[in-house]
TILOLUM-276470 format. One record per residue (C-alpha): x, y, z. Coordinates in steps of 0.2 Angstrom, whole numbers, padded with zeros to 4 digits, always signed. Layout:
! residues N
XYZ;...
//
This chain:
! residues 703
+1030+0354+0383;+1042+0355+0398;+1034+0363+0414;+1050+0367+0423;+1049+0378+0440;+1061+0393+0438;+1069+0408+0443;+1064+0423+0439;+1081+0435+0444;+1095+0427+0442;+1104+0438+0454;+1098+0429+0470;+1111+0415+0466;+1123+0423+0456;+1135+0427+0472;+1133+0409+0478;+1140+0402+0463;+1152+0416+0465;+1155+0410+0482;+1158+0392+0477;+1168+0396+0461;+1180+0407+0472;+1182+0395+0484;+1190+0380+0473;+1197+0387+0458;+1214+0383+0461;+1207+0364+0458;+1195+0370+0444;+1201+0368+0426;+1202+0386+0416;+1185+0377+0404;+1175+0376+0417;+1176+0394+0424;+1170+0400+0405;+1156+0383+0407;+1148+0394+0423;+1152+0410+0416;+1141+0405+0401;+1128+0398+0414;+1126+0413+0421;+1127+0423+0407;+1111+0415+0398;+1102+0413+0413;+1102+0433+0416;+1099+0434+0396;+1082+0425+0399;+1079+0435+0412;+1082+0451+0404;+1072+0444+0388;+1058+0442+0402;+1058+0459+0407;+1057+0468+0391;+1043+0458+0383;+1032+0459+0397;+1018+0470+0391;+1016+0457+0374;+1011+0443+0387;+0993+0439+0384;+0980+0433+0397;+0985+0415+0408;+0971+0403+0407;+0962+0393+0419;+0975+0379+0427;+0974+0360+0429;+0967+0360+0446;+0977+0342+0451;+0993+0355+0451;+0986+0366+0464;+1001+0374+0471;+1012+0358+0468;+1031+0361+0464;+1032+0349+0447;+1047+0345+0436;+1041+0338+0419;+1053+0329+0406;+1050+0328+0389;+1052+0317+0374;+1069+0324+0368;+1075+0321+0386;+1069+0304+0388;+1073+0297+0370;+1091+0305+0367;+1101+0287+0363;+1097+0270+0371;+1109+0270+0380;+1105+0283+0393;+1098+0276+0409;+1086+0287+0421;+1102+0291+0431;+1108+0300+0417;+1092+0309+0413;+1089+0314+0429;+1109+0321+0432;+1107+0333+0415;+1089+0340+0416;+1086+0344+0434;+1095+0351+0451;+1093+0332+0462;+1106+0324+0467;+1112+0308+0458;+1123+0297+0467;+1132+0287+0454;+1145+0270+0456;+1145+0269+0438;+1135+0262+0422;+1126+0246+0424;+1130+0249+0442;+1119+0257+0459;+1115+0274+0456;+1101+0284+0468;+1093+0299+0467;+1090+0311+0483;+1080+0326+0485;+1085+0341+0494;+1096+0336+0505;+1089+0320+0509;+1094+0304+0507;+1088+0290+0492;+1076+0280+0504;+1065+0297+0506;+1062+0297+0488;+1049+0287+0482;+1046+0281+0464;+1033+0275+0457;+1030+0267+0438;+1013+0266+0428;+1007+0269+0448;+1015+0254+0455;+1028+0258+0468;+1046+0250+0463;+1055+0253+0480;+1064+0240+0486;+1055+0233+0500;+1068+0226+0508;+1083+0243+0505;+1067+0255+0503;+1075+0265+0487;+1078+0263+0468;+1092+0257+0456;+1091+0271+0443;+1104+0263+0433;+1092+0249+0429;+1078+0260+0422;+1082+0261+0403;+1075+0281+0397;+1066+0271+0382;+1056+0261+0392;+1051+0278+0400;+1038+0291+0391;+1031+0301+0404;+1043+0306+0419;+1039+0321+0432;+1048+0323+0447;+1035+0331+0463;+1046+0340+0476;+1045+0338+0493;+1025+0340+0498;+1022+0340+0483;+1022+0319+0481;+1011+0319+0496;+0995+0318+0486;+1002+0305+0477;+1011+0293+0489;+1019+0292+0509;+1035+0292+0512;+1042+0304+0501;+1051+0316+0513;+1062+0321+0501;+1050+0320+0484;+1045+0307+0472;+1049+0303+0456;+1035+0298+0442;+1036+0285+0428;+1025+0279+0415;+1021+0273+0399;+1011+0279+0387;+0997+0270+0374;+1002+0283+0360;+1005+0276+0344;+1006+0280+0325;+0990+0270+0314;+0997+0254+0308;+1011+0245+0311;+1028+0252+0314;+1045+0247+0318;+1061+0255+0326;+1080+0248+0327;+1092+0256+0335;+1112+0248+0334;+1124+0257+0348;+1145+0256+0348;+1154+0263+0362;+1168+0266+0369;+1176+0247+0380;+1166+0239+0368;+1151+0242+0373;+1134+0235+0363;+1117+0244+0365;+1101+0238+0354;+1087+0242+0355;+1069+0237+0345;+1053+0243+0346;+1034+0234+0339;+1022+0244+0338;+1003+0243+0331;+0986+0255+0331;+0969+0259+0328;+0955+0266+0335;+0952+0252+0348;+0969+0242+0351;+0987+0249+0354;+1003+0236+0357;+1018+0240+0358;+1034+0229+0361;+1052+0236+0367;+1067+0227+0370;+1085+0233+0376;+1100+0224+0375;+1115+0231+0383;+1134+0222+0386;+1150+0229+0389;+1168+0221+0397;+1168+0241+0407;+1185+0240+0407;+1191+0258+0406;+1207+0266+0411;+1208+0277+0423;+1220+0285+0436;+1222+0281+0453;+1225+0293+0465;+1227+0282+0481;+1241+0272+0472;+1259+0275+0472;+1273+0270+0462;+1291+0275+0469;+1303+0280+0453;+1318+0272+0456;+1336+0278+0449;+1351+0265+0440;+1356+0266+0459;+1338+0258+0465;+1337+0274+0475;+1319+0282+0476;+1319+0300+0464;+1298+0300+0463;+1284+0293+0464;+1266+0295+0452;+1250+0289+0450;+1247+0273+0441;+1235+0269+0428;+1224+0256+0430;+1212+0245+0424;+1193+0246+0429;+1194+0229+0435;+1178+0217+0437;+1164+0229+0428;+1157+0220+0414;+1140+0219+0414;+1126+0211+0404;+1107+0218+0403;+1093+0211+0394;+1075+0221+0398;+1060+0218+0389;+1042+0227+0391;+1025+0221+0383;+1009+0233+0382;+0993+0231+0377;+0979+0246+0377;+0960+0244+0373;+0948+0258+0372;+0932+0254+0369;+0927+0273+0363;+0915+0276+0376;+0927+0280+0389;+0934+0264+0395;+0953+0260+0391;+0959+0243+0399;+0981+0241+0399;+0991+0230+0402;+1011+0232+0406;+1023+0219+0409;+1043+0223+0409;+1054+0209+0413;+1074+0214+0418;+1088+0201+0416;+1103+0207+0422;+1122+0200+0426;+1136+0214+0433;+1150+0211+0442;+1154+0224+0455;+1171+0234+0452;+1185+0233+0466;+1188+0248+0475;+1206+0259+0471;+1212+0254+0488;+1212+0237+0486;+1228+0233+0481;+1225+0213+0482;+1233+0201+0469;+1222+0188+0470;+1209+0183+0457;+1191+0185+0463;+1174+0185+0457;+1163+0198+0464;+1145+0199+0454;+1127+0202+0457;+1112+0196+0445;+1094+0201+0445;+1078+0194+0437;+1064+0206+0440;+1047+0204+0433;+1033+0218+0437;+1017+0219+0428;+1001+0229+0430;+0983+0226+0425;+0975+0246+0423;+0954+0251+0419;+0951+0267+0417;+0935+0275+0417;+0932+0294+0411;+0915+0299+0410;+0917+0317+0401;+0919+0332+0412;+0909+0327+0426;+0920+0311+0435;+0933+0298+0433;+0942+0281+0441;+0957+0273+0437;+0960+0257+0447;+0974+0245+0444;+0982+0228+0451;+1000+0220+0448;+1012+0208+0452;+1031+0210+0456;+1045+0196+0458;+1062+0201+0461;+1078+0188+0463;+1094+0196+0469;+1108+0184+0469;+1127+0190+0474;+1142+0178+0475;+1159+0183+0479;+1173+0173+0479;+1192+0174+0480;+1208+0163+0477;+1215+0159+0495;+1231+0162+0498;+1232+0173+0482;+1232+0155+0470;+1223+0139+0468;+1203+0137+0467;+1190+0150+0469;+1184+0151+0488;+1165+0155+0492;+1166+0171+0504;+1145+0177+0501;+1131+0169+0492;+1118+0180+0495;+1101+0177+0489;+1086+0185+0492;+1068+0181+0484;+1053+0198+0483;+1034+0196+0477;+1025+0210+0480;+1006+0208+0477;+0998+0229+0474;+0982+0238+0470;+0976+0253+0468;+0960+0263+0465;+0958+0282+0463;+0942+0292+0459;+0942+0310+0454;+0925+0321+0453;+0921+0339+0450;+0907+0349+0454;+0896+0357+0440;+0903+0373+0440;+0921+0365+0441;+0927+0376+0456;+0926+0361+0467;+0938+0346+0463;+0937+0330+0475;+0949+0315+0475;+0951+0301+0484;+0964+0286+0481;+0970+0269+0493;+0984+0257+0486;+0991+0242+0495;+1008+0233+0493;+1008+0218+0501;+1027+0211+0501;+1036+0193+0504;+1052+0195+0505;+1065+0181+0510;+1082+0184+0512;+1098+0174+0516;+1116+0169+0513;+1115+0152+0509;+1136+0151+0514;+1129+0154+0534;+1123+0139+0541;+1118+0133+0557;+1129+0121+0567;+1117+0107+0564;+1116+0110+0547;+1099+0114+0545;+1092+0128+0534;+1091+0142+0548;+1102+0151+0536;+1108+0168+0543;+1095+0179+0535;+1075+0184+0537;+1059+0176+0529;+1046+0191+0533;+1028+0196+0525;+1022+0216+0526;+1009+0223+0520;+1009+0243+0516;+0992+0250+0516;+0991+0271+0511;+0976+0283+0506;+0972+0300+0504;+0956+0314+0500;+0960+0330+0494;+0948+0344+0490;+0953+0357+0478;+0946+0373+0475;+0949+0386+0463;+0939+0400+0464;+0942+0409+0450;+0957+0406+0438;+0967+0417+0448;+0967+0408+0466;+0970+0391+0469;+0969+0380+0486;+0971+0362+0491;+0970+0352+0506;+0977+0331+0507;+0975+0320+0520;+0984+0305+0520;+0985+0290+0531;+0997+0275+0530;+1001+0258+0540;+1015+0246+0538;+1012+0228+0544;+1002+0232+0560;+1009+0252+0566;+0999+0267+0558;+1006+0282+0556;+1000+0299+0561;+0987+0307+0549;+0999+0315+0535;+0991+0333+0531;+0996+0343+0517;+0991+0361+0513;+0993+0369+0495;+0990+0387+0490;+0994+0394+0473;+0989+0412+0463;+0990+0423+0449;+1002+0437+0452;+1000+0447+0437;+0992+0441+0420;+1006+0449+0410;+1019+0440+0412;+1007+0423+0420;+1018+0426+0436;+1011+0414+0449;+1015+0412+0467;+1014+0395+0475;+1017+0388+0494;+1011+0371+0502;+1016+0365+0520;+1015+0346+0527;+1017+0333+0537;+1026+0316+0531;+1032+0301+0537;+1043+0284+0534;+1042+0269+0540;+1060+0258+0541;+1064+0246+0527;+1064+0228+0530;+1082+0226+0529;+1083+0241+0544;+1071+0230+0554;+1077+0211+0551;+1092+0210+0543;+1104+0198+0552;+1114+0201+0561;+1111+0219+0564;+1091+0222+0563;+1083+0232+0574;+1063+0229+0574;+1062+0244+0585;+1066+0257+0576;+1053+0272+0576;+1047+0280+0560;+1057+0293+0552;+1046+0309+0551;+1047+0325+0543;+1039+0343+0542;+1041+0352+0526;+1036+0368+0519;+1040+0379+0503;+1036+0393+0493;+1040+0400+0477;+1038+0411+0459;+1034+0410+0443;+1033+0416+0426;+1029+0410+0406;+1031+0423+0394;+1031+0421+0376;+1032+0428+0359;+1023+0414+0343;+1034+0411+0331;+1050+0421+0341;+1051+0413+0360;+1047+0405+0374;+1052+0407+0391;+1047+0402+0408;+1056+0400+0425;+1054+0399+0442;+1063+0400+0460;+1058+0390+0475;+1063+0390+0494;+1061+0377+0504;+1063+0372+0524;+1061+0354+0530;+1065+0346+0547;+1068+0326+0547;+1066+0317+0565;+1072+0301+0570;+1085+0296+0555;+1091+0282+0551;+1105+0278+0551;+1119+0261+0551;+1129+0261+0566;+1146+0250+0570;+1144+0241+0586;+1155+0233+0599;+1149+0214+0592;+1159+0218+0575;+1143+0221+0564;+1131+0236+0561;+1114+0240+0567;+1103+0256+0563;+1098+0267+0576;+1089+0284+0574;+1101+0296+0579;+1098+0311+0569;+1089+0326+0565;+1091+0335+0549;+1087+0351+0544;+1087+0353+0527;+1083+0371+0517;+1089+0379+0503;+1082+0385+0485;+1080+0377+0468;+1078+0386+0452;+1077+0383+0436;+1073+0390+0419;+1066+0385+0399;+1070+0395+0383;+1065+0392+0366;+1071+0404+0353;+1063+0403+0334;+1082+0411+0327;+1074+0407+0309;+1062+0397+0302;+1071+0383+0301;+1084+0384+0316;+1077+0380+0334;+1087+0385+0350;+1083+0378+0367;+1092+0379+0381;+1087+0374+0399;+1094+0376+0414;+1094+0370+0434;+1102+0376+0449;+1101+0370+0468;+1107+0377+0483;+1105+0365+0498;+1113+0362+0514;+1107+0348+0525;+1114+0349+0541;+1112+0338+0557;+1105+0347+0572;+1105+0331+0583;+1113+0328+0600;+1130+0322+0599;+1133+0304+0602;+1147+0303+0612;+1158+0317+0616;+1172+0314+0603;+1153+0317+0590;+1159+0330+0577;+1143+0328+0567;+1133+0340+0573;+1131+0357+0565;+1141+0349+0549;+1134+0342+0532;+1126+0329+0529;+1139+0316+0519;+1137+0313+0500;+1126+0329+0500;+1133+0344+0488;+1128+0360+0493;+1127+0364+0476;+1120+0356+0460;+1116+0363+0441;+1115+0356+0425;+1111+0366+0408;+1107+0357+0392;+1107+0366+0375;+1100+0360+0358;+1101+0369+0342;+1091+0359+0328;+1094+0364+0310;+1083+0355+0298;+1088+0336+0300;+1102+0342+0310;+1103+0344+0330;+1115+0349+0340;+1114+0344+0359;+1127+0352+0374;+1124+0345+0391;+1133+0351+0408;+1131+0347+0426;+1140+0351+0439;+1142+0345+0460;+1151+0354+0472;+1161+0347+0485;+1154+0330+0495;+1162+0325+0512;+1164+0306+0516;+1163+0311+0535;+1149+0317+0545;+1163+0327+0554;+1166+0335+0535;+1184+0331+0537;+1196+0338+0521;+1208+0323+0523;+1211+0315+0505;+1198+0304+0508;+1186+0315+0519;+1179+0326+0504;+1179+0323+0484;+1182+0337+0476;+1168+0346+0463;+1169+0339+0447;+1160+0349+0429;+1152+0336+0417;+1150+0341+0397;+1142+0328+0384;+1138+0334+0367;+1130+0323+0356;+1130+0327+0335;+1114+0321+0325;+1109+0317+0308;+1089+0313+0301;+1087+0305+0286;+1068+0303+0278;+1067+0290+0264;+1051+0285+0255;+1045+0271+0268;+1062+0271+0280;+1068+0286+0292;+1088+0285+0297;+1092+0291+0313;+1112+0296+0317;+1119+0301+0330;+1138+0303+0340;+1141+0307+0356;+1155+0310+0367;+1154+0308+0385;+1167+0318+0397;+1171+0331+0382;+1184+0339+0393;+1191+0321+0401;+1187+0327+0416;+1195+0317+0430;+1183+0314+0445;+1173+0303+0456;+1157+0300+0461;+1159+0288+0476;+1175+0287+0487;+1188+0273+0476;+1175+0272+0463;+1184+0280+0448;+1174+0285+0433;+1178+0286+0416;+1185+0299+0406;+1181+0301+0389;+1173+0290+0378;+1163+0290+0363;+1146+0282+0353;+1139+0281+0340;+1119+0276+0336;+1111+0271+0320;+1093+0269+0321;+1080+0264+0307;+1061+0266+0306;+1047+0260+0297;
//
């Protein structure tokens, strides 16, 4: 089941959308005034439903005290496992309020929480924290959703009982050792749109002692959509060659194949007296070129492409002894080779030019141990956890060489090791009051950081209804990646650790009817100041060099809400819906006097987010509706409204059709969907045009 923190009246952001809508409508299509007018309308609906089924609520029960006042966003199944060709990015865009920065599929796409940026969220999978080392964030578009079965998102000090670093929040993956008895298999064959290929197969075998399972995901596509591009013109000339107009041309996406080949391998024993030993290996081969940008209006052939080969694997052992304790340690291994080329014909003809050949090598050594005990009367709940990363990175571009010719190549060969570890006492009194206190501590290469406390709070309002209250306060901080401290040229190894104070608050309710529905929702307010950021400055030498320049103050509120509606017994309505509203401002000193930054929003950072999904599932039938929605992000940090100082908001609609079919020993699986219903024209990045719509189409058999 989906645990989603939501709103409970509607109201408190119904004038902000308001706000916003009124602001842009002239550039907003007529459909996606009716979209909002919809979001608004089921949202009150829910909470109107809420309302008058109150006094049919029946008592809460006691709480998992590891979520002691935590603000938590859990994904299910149906999310995860929609088609194979969904990538975390996409996952994350439809079914929650963060903010994913997107230059297209197969290519970089980040995820931010409120109002940070992608280097304050961490991510972490099966424990093992899958940041970059060297650009300290995540490629979600290389995170296939079916290699995914558990995924939560922890907001803001929320993620401190997990891991360091996480000013903004963190996001969780793992995998899971559930499997049907026996042996089982799954194919799934995808057609898109620019001739796009996804496969996808899945192993599986279980008893009561072993579980394997096998996944592998095939993906190619030349990416060569149409689009139109705005920062073109073409002048319309008359029989007299005399200029009468000008248009937009329609281009090409031009250099955006991409290939990706990812295979994971798990292996699970439990030896039925509370043991379980795992062991997960996923191994990524990928080769995309990167596209050129609309302003490039060069002639010349060019090759401009990025491969990857990425291995990460981890060895678990679990240990639960009954109600009493437990531990869960784990080692792995990660090896990462990036290689970039890029190369142009000189002169606009004749042979291909090497301009970057960029490689850079990562093997990252981690362990982990965590131990959880309660007391006998289970009001008392202490934990304790320490992981290490130790990380190798080297780094250069192997077309910058000394004078001599030597291998001093232009580029850094650095070791680090990343220690961090937390207690935490929990105590729940009675099943209505809730408290927690973390402490953290963490050290990069030979600086520590400042004790990291966290404080959580959480309580039972009112048993009809389960209306909870929650609030936690912290400290955090984050330390520079290697690429801010060593990179050449530009590097600075003296940058000071970004460091954050946050603190939030917010209400809940879960009402519910068996049989009829289920609703829950929540509203949460948040306020979090962010010292010393980073940030990539031009300097007078011609290159860039990062500097901490800012402070941030982020705030806003994020609500969301879950109903299920039972319309008869054989037709399933669910709908979910997310809406954020944060601004992230820069309260720092202005850098020189012609500094406009200051007082104005942060670039790349919408003020608003939201996303609704809706399912309708009709015996072998289903029905899926998703929407989300970005308003306006500036380029600037002087939030200039020049054409290329801002892109406008831009509405998102996908609805996906599907078909079940259950034959003696085979299931069939169909489904079509269409991405950008309403061929909606927009853009994610600045000259990074997306496409409009497309189409596929899944067949999947089972066994």
């Amino acid at each position: 089941m989906k645990t989603y923190d939501i709103c409970r009246d509607a109201r408190l952001v119904r004038p902000q959308i308001t706000q916003r809508v009124s602001q842009d409508a002239r550039a907003v299509r007529p459909y996606t005034l009716k979209l909002c007018l919809i979001f608004l309308c089921i949202v009150h609906c829910a909470s109107c439903i809420a309302q008058r089924s109150l006094r049919e609520v029946t008592v809460i029960g006691r709480r998992p005290m590891r979520e002691i006042g935590v603000q938590k966003t859990r994904f299910d199944s149906l999310a995860l496992k929609e088609n194979v060709a969904l990538s975390m990015a996409d996952v994350l865009t439809y079914n929650s309020g963060i903010f994913v920065k997107s230059y297209g599929r197969a290519t970089l796409s980040t995820v931010a929480f409120r109002g940070t940026s992608p280097s304050h969220t961490q991510v972490t999978w099966n424990g093992l924290n899958i940041n970059s080392p060297m650009l300290g964030m995540t490629d979600f578009s290389t995170i296939p959703s079916y290699f995914v079965d558990n995924a939560s998102l922890l907001h803001g000090s929320s993620s401190v009982g997990e891991t360091g670093g996480g000013l903004g929040g963190l996001v969780r993956l793992g995998t899971a050792a559930d499997a049907p008895d026996g042996f089982h298999g799954q194919y799934v064959q995808g057609i898109g749109s620019f001739s796009t290929f996804d496969e996808y197969l899945r192993l599986t075998f279980h008893n009561e002692r072993w579980t394997s399972s096998t996944r592998v995901v095939y993906s190619s596509s030349p990416n060569d959509y149409k689009y139109t591009n705005h920062d073109k013109k073409v002048n319309i000339y008359d029989d007299n060659h005399n200029i009468v107009g000008q248009y937009h041309p329609t281009e090409r996406n031009v250099s955006g194949a991409f290939k990706g080949f990812h295979a994971l391998q798990e292996v699970y024993y439990d030896d039925q007296n509370g043991n379980r030993l795992g062991l997960n290996a996923w191994y990524i081969n990928s080769n995309r070129e990167l596209p050129i940008l609309t302003t490039d209006y060069a002639d010349t052939d060019f090759d401009n492409r990025q491969r990857e080969q990425t291995l990460r694997t981890v060895l678990s052992w679990g240990h639960n002894r009954g109600r009493g304790w437990n531990t869960d340690i784990r080692g792995g291994y990660v090896y990462t080779a990036l290689a970039y080329d890029y190369k142009r014909a000189v002169g606009g003809e004749g042979p291909m030019a090497v301009m970057t050949r960029s490689r850079s090598y990562v093997n990252t050594f981690f362990g982990r141990a965590e131990g959880n005990i309660y007391t006998r009367d289970r009001r008392w709940l202490f934990t304790a956890n320490i992981s290490a990363h130790q990380n190798l990175v080297r780094a250069h571009d192997k077309n910058i060489v000394t004078t001599d010719g030597n291998d001093a190549i232009v580029g850094y060969d650095k070791g680090r090791i990343d220690l961090s570890g937390a207690v935490s006492a929990k105590w729940q009194p009675n099943s209505r009051l809730g408290m927690s206190v973390v402490l953290r501590r963490e050290m990069s290469g030979t600086k520590w950081a400042p004790i990291i406390p966290a404080f959580f709070i959480d309580g039972v309002i009112s048993r009809k209804g389960n209306v909870m209250a929650r609030a936690s306060v912290s400290r955090n901080y984050r330390f520079p990646s290697l690429n801010d401290m060593y990179f050449m040229p530009g590097g600075n190894p003296d940058l000071k650790s970004e460091s954050g104070f946050s603190y939030d608050a917010g209400i809940s309710f879960d009402i519910g009817r068996s049989h009829v529905y289920a609703l829950s929702g929540s509203v949460t307010w948040f306020d979090s100041y962010i010292d010393d950021w980073i940030l990539w400055l031009p300097t007078t030498k011609g290159f860039f060099s990062p500097r901490n320049v800012k402070e941030v103050h982020a705030y806003g509120i994020e609500t969301k809400a879950e109903l299920s509606v039972q319309l008869r017994s054989d037709l399933l309505l669910d709908l979910n819906g997310s809406l954020s509203w944060t601004p992230s401002v820069n309260r720092g000193e202005p850098m020189t006097e012609a500094d406009k930054s200051v007082g104005k929003q942060l670039p790349y950072v919408p003020r608003t987010s939201a996303s609704l999904t809706g399912r309708l599932t009709w015996r072998t039938w289903s029905f899926l509706y998703k929407w989300a929605h970005y308003s306006r992000r500036f380029t600037m940090s002087s939030n200039e409204s020049t054409l290329t100082g801002h892109l406008p908001p831009y509405y998102m609609s996908n609805i996906v059709l599907g078909k079940k079919i259950a034959l003696r020993n085979v299931g069939l699986d169909f489904k079509l969907a269409v991405n950008n219903l309403f061929n909606e024209d927009y853009l994610s990045v600045l000259s990074r045009p997306m496409p409009g719509i497309n189409f596929e189409l899944f067949i999947g058999i089972s066994i």
